[in-house]
N, CA and C atoms as a LAMMPS dump frame, in Angstrom:
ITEM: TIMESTEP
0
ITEM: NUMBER OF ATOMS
570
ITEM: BOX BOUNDS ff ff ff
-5.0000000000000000e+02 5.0000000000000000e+02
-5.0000000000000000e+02 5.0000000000000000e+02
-5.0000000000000000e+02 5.0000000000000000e+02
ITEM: ATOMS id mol type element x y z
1 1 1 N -439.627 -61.436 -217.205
2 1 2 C -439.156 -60.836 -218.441
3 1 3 C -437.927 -61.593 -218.912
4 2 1 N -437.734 -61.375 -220.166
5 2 2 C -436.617 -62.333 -220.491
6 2 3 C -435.202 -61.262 -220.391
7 3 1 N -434.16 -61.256 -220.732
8 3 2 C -432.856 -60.445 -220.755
9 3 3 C -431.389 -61.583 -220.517
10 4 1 N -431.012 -60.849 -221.694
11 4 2 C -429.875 -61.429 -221.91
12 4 3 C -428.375 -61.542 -220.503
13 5 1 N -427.968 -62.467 -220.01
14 5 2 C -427.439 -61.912 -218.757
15 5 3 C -426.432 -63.373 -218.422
16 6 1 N -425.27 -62.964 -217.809
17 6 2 C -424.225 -63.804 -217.107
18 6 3 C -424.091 -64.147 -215.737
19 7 1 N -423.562 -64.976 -214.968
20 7 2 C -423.472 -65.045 -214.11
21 7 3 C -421.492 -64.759 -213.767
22 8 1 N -421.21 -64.859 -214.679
23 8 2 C -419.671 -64.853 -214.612
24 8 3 C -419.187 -63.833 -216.229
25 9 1 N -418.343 -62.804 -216.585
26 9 2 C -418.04 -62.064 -217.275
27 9 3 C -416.684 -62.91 -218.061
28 10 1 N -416.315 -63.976 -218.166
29 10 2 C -414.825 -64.344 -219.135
30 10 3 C -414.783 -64.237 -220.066
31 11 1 N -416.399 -64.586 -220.848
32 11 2 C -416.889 -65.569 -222.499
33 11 3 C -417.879 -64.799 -222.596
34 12 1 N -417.963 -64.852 -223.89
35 12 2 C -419.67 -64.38 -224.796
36 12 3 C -419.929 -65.897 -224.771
37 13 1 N -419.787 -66.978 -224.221
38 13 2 C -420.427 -68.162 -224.198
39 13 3 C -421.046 -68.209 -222.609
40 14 1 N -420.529 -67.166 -221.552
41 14 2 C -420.99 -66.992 -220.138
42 14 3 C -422.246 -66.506 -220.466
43 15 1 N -422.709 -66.106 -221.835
44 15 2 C -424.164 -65.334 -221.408
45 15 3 C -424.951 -66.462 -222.252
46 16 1 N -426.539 -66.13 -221.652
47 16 2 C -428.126 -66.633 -222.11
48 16 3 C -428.794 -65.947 -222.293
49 17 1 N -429.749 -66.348 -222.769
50 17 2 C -431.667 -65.607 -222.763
51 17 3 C -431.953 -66.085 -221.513
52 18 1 N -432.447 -65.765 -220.542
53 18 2 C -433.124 -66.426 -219.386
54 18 3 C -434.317 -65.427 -219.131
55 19 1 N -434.931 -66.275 -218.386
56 19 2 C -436.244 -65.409 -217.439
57 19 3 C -435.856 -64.769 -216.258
58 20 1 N -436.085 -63.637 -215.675
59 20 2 C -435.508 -62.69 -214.772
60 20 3 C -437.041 -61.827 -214.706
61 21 1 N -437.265 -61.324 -213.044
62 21 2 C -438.201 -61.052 -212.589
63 21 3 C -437.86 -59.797 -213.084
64 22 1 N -439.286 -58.535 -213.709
65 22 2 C -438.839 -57.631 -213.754
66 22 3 C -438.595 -56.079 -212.885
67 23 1 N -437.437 -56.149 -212.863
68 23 2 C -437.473 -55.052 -211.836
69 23 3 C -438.175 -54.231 -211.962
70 24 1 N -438.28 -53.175 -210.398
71 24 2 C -439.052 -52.2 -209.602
72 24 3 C -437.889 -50.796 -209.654
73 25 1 N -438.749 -49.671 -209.755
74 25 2 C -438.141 -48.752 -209.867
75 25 3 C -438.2 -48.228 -208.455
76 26 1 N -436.945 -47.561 -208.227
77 26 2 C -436.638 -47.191 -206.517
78 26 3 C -437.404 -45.55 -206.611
79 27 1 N -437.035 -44.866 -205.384
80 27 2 C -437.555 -43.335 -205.739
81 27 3 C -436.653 -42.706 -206.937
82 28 1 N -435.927 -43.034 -207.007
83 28 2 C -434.989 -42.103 -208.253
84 28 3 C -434.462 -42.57 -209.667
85 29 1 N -435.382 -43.358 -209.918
86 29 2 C -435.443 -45.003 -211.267
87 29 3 C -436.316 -44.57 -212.203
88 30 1 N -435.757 -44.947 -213.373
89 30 2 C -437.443 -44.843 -213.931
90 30 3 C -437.16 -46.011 -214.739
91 31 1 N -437.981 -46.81 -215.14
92 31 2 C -438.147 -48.494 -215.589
93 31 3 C -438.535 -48.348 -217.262
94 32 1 N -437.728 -48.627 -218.062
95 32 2 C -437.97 -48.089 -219.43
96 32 3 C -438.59 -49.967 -220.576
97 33 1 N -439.316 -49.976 -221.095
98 33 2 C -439.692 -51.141 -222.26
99 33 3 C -438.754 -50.603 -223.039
100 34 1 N -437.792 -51.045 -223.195
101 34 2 C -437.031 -51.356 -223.91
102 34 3 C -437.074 -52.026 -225.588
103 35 1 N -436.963 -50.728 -226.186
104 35 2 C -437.169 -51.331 -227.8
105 35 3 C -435.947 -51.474 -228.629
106 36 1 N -434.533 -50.51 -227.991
107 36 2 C -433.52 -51.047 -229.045
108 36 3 C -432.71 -50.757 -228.103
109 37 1 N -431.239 -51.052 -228.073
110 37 2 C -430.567 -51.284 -227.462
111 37 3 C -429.463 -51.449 -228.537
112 38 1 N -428.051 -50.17 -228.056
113 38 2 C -426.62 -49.958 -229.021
114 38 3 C -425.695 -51.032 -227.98
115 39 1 N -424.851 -51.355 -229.154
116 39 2 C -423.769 -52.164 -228.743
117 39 3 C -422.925 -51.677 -228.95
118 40 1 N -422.248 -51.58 -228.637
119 40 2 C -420.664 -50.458 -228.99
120 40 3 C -419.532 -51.354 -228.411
121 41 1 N -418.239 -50.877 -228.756
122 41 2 C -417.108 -51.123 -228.025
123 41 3 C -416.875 -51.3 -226.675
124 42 1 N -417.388 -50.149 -226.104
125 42 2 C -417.575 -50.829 -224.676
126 42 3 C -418.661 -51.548 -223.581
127 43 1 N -419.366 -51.982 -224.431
128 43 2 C -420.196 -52.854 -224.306
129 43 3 C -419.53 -53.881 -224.666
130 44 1 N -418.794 -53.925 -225.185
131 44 2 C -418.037 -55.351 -225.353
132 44 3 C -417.527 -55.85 -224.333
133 45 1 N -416.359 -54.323 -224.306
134 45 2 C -415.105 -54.972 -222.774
135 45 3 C -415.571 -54.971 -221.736
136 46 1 N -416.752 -54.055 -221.449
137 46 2 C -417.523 -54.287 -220.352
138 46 3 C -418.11 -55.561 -219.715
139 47 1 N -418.77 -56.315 -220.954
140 47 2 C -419.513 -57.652 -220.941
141 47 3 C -418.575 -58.319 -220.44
142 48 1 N -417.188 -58.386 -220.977
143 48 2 C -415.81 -59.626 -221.162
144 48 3 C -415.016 -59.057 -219.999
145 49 1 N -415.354 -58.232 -218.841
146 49 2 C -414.206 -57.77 -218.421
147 49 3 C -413.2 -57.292 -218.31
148 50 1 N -413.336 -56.679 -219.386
149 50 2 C -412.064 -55.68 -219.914
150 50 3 C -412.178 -54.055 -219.934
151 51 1 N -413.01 -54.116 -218.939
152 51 2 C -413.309 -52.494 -218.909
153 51 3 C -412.88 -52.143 -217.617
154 52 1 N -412.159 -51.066 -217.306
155 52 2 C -411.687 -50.173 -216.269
156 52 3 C -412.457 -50.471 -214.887
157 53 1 N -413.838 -50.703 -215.118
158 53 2 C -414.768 -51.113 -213.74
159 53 3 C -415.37 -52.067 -214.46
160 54 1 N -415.312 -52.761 -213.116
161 54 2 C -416.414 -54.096 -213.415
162 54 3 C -417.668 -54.017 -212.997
163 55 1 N -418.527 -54.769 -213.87
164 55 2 C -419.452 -54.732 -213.65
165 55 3 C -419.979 -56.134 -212.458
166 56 1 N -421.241 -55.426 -211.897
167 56 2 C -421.519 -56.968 -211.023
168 56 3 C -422.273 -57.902 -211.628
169 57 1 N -421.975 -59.024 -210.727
170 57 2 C -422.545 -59.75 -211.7
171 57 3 C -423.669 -60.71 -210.391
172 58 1 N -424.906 -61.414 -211.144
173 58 2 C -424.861 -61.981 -212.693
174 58 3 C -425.082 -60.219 -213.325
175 59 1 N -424.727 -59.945 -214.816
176 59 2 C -424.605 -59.086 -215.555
177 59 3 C -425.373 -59.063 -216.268
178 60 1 N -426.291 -58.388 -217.116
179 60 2 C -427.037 -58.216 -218.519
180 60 3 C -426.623 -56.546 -219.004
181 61 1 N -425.598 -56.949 -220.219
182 61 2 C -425.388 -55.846 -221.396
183 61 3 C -426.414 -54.675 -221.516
184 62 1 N -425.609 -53.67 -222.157
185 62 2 C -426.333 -53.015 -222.832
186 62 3 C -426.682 -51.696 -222.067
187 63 1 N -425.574 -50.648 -222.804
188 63 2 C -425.926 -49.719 -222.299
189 63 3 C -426.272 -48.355 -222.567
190 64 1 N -426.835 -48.382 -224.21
191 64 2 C -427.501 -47.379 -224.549
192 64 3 C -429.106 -47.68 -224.719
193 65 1 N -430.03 -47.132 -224.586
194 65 2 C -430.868 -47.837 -224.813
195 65 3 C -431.902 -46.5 -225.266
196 66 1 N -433.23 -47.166 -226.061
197 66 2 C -434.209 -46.416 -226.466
198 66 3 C -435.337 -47.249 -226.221
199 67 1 N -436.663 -46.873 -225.384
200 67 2 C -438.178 -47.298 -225.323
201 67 3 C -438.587 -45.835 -224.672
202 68 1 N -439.926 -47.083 -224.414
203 68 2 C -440.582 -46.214 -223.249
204 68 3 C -440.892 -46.16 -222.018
205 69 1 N -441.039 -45.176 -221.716
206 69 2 C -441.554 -45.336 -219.655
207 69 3 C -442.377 -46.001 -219.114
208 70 1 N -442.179 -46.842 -218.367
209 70 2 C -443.484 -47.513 -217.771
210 70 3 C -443.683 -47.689 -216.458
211 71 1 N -442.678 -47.279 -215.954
212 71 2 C -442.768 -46.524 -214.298
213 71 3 C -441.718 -45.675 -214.032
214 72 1 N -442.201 -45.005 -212.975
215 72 2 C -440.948 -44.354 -212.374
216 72 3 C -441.027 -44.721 -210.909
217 73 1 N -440.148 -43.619 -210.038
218 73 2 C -439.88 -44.069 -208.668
219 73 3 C -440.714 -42.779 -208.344
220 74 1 N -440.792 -42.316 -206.898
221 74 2 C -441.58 -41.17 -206.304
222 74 3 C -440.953 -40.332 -206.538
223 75 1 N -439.451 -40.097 -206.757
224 75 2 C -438.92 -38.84 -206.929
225 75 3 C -438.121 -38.59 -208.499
226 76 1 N -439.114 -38.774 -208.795
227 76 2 C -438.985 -38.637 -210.577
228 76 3 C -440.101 -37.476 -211.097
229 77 1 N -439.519 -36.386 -211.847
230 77 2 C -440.868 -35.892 -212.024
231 77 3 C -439.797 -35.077 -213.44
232 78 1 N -439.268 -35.507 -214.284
233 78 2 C -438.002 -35.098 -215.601
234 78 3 C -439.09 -36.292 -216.815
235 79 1 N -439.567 -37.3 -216.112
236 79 2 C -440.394 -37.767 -217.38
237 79 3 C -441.151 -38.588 -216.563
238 80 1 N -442.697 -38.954 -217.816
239 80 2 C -443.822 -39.211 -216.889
240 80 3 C -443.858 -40.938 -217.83
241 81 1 N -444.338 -41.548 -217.401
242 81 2 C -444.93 -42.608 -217.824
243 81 3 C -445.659 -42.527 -219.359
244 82 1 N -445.039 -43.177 -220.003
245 82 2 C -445.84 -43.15 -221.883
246 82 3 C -444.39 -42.942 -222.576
247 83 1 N -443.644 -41.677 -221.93
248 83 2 C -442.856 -40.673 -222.676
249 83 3 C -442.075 -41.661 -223.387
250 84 1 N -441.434 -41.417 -224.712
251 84 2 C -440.518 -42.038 -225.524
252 84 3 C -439.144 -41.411 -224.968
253 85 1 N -438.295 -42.303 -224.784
254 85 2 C -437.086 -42.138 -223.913
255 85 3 C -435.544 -42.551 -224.172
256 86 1 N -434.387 -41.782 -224.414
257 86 2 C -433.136 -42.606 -224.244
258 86 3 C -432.663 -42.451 -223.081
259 87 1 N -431.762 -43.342 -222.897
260 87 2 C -431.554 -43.575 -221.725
261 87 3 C -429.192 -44.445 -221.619
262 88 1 N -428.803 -44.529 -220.746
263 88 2 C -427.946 -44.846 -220.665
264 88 3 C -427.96 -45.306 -219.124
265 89 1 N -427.098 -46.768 -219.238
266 89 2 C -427.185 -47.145 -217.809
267 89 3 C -425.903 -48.354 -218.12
268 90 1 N -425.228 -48.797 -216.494
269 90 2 C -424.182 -49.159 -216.699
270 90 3 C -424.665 -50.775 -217.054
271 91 1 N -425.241 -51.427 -218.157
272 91 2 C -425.828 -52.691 -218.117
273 91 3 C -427.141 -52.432 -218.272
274 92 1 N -427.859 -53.085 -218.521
275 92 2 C -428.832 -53.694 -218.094
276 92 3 C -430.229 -53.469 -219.653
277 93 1 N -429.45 -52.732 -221.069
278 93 2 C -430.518 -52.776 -222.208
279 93 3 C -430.45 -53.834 -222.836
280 94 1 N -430.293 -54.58 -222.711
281 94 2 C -430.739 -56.244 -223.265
282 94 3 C -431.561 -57.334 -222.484
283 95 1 N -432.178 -56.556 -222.699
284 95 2 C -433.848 -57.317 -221.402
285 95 3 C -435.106 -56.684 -222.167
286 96 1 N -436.056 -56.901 -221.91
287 96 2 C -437.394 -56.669 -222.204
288 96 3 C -438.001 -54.887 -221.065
289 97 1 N -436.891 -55.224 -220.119
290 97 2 C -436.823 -54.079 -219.571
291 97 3 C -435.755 -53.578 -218.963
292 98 1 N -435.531 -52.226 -218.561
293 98 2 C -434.444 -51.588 -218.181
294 98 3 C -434.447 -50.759 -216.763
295 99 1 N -433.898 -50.727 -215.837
296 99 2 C -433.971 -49.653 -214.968
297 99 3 C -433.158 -48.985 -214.546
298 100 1 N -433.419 -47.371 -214.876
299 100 2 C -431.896 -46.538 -215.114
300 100 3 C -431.8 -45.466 -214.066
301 101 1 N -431.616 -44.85 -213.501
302 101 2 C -431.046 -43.098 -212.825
303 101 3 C -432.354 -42.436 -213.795
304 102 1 N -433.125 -41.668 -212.996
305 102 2 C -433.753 -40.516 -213.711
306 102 3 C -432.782 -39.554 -214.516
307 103 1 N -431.639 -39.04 -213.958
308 103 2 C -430.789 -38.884 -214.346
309 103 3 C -430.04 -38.871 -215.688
310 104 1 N -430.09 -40.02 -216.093
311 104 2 C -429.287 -40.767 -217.333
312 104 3 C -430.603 -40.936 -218.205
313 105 1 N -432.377 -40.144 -218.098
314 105 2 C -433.015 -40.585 -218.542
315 105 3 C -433.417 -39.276 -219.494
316 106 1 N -433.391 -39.421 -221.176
317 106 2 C -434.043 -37.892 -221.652
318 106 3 C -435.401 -38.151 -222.614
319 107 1 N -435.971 -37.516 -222.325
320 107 2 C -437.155 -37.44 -223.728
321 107 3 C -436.565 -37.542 -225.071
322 108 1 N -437.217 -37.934 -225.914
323 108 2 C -436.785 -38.288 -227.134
324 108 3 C -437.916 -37.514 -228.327
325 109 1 N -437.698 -36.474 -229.19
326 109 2 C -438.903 -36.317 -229.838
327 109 3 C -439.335 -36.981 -230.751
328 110 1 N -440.698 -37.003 -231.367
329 110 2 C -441.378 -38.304 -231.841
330 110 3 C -440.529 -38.359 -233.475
331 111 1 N -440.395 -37.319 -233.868
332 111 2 C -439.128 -37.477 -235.142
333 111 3 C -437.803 -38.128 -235.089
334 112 1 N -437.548 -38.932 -234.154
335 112 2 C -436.329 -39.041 -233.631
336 112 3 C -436.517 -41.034 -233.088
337 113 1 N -436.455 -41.588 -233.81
338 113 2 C -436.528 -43.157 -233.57
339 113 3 C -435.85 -43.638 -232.361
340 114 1 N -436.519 -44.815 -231.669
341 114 2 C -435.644 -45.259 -231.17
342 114 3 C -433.972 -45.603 -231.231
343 115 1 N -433.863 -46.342 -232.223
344 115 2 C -432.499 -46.49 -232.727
345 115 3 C -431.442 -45.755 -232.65
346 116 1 N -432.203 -44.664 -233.112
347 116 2 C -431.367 -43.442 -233.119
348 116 3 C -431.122 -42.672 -232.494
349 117 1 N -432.152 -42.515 -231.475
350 117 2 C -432.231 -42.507 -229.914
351 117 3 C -430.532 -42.88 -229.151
352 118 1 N -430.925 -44.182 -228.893
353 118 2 C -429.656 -45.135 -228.614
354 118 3 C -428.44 -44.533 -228.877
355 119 1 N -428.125 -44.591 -230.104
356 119 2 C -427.128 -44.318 -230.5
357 119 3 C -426.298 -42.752 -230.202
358 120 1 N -427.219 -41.863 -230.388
359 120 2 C -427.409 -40.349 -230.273
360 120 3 C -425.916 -40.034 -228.719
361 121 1 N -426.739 -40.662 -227.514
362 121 2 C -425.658 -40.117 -226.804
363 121 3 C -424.053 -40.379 -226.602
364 122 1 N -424.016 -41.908 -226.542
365 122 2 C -422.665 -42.194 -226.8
366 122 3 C -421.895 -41.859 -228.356
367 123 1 N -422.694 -42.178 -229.017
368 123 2 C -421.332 -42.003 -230.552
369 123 3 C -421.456 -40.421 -230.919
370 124 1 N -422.864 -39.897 -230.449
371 124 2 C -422.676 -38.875 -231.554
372 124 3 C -422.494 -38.031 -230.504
373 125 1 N -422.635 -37.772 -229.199
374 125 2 C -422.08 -36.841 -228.587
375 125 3 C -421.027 -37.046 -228.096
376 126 1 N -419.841 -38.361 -228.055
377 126 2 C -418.563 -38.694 -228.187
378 126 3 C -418.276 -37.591 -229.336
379 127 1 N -418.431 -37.708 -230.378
380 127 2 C -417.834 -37.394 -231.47
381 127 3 C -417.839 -35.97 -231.776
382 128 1 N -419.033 -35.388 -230.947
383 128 2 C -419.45 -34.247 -231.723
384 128 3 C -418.434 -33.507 -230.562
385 129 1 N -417.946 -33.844 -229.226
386 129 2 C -417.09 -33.63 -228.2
387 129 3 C -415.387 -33.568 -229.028
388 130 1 N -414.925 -34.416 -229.558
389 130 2 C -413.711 -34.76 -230.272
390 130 3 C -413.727 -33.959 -231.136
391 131 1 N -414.808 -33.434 -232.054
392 131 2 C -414.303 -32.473 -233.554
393 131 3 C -414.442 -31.315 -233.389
394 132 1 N -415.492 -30.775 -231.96
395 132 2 C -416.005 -29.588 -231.969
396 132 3 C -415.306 -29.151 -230.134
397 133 1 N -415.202 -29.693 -229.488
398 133 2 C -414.654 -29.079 -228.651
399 133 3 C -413.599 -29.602 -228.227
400 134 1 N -412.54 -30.646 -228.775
401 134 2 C -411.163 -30.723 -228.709
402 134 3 C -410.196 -30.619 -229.52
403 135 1 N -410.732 -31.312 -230.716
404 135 2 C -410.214 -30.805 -232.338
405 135 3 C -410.221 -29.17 -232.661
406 136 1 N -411.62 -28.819 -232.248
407 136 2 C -411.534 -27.425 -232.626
408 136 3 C -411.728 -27.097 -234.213
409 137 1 N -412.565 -28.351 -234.98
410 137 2 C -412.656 -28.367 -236.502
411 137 3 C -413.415 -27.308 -236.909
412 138 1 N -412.99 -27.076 -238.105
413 138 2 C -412.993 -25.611 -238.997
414 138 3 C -413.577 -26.075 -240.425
415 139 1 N -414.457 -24.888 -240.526
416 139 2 C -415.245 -25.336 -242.072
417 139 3 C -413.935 -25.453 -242.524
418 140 1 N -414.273 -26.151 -243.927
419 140 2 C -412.937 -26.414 -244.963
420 140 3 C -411.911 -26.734 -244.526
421 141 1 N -411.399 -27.386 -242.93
422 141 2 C -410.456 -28.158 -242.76
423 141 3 C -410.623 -29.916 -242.967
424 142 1 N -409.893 -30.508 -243.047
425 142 2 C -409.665 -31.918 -243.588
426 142 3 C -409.734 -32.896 -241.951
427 143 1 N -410.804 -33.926 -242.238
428 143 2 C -410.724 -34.344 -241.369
429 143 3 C -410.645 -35.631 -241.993
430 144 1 N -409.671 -37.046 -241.202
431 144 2 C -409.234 -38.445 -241.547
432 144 3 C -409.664 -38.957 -239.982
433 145 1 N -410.521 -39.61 -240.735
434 145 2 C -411.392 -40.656 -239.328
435 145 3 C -411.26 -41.865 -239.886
436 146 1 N -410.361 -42.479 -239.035
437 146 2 C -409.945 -43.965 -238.926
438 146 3 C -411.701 -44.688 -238.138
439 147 1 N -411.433 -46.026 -238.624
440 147 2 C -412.709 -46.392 -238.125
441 147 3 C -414.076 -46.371 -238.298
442 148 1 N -413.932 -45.518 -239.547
443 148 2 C -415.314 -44.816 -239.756
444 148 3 C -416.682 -45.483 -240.248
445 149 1 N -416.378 -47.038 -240.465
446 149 2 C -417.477 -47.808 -240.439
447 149 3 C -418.125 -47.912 -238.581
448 150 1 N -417.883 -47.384 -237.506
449 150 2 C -417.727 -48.361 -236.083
450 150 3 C -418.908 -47.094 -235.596
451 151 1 N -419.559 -47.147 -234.632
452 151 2 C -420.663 -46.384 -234.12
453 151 3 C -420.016 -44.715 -233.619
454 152 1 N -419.162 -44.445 -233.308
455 152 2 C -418.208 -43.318 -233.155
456 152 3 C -417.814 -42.551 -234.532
457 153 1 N -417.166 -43.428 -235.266
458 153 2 C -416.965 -43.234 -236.658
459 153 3 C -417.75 -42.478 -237.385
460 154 1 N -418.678 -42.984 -237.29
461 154 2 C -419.76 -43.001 -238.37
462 154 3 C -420.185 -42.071 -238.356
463 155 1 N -420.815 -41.33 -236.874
464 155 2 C -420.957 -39.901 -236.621
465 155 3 C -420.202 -39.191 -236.798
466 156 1 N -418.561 -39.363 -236.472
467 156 2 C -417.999 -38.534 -237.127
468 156 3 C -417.852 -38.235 -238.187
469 157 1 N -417.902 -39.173 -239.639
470 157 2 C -417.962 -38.76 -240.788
471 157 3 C -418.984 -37.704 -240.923
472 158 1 N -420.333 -38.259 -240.498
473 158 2 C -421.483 -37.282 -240.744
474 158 3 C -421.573 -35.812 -240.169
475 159 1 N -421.123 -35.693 -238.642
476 159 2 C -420.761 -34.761 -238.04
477 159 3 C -419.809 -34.108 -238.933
478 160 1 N -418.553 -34.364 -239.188
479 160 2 C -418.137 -33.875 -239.976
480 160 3 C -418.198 -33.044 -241.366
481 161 1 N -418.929 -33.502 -242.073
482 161 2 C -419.187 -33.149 -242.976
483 161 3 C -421.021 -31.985 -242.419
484 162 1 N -421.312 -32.578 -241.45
485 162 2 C -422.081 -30.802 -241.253
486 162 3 C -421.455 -29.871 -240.534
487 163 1 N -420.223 -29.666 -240.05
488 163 2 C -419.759 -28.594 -239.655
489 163 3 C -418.756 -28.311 -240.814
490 164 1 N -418.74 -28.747 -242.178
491 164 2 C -418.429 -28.419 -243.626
492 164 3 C -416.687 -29.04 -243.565
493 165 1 N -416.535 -29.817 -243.003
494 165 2 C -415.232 -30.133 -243.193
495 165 3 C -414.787 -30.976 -244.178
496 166 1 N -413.81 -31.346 -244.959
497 166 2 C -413.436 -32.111 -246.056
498 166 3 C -413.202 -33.352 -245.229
499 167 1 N -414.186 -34.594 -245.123
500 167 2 C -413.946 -35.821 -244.514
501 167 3 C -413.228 -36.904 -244.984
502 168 1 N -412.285 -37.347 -244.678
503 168 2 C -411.359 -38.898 -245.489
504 168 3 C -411.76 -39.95 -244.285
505 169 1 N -412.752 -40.618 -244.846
506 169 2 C -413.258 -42.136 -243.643
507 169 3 C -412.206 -43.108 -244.302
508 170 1 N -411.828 -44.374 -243.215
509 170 2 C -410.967 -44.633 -243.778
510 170 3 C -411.664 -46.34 -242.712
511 171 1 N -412.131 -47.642 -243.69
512 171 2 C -412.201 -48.429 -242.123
513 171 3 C -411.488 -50.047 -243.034
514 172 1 N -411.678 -50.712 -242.342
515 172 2 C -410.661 -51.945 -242.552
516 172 3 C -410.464 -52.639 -243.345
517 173 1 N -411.905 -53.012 -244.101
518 173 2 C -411.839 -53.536 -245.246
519 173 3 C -413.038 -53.048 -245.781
520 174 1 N -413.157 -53.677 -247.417
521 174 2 C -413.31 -52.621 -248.53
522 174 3 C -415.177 -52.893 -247.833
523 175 1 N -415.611 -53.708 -247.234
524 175 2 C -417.247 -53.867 -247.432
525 175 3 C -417.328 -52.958 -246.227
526 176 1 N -416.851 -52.386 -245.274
527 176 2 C -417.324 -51.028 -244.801
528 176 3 C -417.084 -50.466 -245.088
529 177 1 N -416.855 -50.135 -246.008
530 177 2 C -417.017 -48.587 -247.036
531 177 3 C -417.89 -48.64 -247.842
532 178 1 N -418.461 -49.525 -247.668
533 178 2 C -419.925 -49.518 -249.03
534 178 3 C -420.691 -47.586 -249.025
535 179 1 N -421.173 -47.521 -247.763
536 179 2 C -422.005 -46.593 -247.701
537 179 3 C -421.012 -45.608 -247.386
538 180 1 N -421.353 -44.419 -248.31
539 180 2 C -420.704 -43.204 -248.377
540 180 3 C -421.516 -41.699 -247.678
541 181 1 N -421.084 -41.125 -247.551
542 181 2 C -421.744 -39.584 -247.304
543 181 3 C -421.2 -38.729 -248.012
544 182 1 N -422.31 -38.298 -248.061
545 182 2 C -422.509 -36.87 -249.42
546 182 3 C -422.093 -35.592 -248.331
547 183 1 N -423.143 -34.7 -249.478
548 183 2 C -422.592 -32.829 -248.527
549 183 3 C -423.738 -32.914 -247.73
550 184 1 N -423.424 -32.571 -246.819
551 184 2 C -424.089 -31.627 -245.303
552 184 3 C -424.267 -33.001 -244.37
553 185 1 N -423.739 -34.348 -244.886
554 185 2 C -423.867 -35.583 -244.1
555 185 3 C -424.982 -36.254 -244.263
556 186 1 N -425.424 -36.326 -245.964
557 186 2 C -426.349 -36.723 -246.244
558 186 3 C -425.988 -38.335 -247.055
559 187 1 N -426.38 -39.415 -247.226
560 187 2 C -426.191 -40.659 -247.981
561 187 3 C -425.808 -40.55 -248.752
562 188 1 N -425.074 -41.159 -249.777
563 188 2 C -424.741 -40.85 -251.193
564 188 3 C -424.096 -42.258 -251.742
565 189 1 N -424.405 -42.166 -253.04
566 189 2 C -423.772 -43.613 -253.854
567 189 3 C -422.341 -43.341 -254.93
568 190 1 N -421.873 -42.166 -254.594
569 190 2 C -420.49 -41.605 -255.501
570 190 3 C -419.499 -43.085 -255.11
């Protein structure tokens, strides 16, 4: 299988495309085809070494991810083989395949894209954690989200604005702000 991967973490010039055998799922694994894969912030410092734990190496990115099942281990029985799946793992969604913790592995319903999949646990349940159970946000209170073009952000604007709050996104320069949100966190061209 192919997957993107380092042998050393300094440079985004340390990584390739290479060929890599594809892994086997242990008893408590389940081995996901991999169709999209989030990049976020800490997927960055992670890749570059700048994250709190290191990762081992050689390394391959990527650690939100959305496909499907295509094996599991013997002591997996939370999802079966076919199932459409997100998933989170420390590395390893920038490959053709993934192998994660049953654990870190959820069904996805068929209304619900990969992509969006991906994205779903880190930004939007980051976020929906920050406005709703540390913020403590209140219909008709004012919320100013710095950042709000960035994968965290973004949910929060939208999050925001469905738990009815008055949202001010605010991000660095003027071409991420193109796309706006309307009421209930719907698109809009105002």
């Amino acid at each position: 299988m192919k997957a993107v991967r380092a042998e050393k973490i300094d440079s985004v010039d340390d990584y390739a495309l290479v060929e890599v055998p594809t892994p086997t799922p242990t008893p408590d694994d389940v081995l996901i085809e991999v169709h999209t894969c989030g990049m976020g912030y800490v997927d960055a410092l992670v890749a570059l070494g700048g994250y709190q734990v290191k990762p081992p190496v050689p390394f391959t990115p990527g650690l939100e991810i959305g496909g499907r099942v295509v094996a599991i281990g013997a002591g997996v029985s939370r999802v079966k083989v076919g199932d459409r799946v997100m998933a989170y793992g420390f590395g390893g969604g920038l490959a053709e395949y993934a192998r994660v913790p049953w654990s870190s592995t959820w069904t996805i319903p068929e209304t619900l894209g990969f992509a969006e999949a991906a994205a779903l646990r880190t930004n939007y349940l980051t976020a929906l954690h920050g406005l709703r159970d540390r913020a403590a946000l209140k219909p008709e209170e004012r919320l100013l989200v710095f950042g709000a073009s960035g994968g965290v952000g973004t949910a929060a604007v939208q999050l925001g604005r469905l738990l009815d709050a008055e949202v001010i996104a605010v991000a660095s320069t003027a071409e991420k702000t193109r796309v706006r949100v309307g009421p209930r966190g719907a698109p809009c061209d105002r």
